[in-house]
BALORO-10461 format. One record per residue (C-alpha): residue number from 1; residue in three letters; chain; x, y, z. Coordinates in nm, 4 decimals. Example, Ala and Ser with C-alpha at 12.3 -4.5 7.8 and 13.67 -1.06 7.14 Angstrom:
BEGIN
+-----+------+------+----------+----------+----------+
: pos : code : unit :       px :       py :       pz :
+-----+------+------+----------+----------+----------+
:   1 :  ala :    A :   1.2300 :  -0.4500 :   0.7800 :
:   2 :  ser :    A :   1.3670 :  -0.1060 :   0.7140 :
+-----+------+------+----------+----------+----------+
***
This chain:
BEGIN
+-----+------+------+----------+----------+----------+
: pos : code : unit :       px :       py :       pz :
+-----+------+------+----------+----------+----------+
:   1 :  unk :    A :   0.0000 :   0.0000 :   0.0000 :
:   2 :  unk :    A :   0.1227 :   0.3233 :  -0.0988 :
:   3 :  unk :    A :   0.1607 :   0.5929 :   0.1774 :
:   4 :  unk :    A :  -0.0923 :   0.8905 :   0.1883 :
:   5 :  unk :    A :   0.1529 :   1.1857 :   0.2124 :
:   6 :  unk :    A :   0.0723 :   1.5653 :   0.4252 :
:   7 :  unk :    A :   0.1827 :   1.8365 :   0.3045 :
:   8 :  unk :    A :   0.3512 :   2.0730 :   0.6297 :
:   9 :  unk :    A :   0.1240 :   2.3097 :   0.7445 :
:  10 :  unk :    A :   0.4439 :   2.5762 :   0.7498 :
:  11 :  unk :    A :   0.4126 :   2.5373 :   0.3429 :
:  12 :  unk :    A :   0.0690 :   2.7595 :   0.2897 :
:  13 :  unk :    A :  -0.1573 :   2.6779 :   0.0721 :
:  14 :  unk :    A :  -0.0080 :   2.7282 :  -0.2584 :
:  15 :  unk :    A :   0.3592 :   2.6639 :  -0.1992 :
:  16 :  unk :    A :   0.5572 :   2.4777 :  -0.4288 :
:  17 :  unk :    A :   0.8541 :   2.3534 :  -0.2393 :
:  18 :  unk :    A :   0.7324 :   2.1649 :   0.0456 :
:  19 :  unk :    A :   0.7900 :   1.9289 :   0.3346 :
:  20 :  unk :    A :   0.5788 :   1.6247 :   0.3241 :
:  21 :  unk :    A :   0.5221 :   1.3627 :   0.5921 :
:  22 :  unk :    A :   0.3609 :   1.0145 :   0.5432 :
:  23 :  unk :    A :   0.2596 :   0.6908 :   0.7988 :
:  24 :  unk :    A :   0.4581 :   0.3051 :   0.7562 :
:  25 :  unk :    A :   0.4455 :   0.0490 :   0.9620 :
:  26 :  unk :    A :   0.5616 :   0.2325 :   1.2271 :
:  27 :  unk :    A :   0.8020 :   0.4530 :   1.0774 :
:  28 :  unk :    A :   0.7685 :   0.7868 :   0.9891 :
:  29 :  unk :    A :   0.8124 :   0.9416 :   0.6067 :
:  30 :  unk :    A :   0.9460 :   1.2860 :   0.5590 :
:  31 :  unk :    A :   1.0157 :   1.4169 :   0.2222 :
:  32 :  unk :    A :   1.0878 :   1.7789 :  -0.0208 :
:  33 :  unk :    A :   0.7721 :   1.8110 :  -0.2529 :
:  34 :  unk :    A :   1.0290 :   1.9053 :  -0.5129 :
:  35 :  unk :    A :   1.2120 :   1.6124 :  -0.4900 :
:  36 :  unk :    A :   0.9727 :   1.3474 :  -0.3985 :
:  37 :  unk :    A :   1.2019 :   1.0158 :  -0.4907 :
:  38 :  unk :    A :   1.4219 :   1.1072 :  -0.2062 :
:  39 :  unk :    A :   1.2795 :   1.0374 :   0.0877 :
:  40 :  unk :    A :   1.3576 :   0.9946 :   0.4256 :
:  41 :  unk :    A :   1.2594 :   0.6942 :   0.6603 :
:  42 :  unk :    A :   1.2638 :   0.7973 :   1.1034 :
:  43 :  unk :    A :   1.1340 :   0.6512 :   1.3745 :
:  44 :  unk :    A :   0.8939 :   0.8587 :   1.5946 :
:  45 :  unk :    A :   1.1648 :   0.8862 :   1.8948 :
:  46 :  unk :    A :   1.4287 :   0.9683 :   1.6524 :
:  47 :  unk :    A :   1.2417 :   1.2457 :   1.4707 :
:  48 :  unk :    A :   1.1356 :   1.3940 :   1.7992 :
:  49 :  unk :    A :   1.4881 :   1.3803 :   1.9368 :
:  50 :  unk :    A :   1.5856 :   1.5961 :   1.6055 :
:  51 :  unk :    A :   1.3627 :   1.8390 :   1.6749 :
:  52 :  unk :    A :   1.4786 :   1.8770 :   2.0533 :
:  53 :  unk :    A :   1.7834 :   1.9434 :   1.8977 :
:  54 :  unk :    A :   1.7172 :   2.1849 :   1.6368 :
:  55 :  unk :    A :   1.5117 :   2.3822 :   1.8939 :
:  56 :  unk :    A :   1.7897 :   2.3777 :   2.1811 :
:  57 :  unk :    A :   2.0268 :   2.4919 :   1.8880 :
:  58 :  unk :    A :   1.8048 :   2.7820 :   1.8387 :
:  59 :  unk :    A :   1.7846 :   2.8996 :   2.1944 :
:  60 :  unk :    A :   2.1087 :   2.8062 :   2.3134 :
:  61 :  unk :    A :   2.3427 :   2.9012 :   1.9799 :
:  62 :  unk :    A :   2.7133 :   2.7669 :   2.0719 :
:  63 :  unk :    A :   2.5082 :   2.4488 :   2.0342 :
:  64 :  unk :    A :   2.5088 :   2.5053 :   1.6324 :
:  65 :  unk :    A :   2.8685 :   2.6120 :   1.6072 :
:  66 :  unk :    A :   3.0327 :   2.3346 :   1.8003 :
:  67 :  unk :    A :   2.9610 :   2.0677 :   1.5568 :
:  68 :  unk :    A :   3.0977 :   2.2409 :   1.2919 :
+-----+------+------+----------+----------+----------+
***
């Protein structure tokens, strides 16, 4: 079964380039609208630890910089 992908709600309505997310078998589907071949397979735990990332990086900045 195919998945059924969502379009971000950060894209609006009529934007082109995109971030989609699908459903599978307990795995979670995130790909670019503009490049929907490439796509990337996470777990729920490891998608949410990505996020807890990107949002420490944001408040606390050295964060960013040291793992350049």
């Amino acid at each position: 079964m195919s998945p059924q992908w969502q379009k971000s709600s950060f894209s609006g309505i009529d934007a082109e380039d995109c971030v989609e997310a699908a459903h599978a078998e307990g795995h979670l589907l995130l790909r670019e609208s503009d490049t929907p071949h490439a796509t990337l397979t996470v777990t729920p735990e490891g998608l949410a630890a990505l996020i807890r990332t990107c949002k420490a990086a944001r408040r606390f900045p050295v964060l960013s910089t040291a793992a350049s």
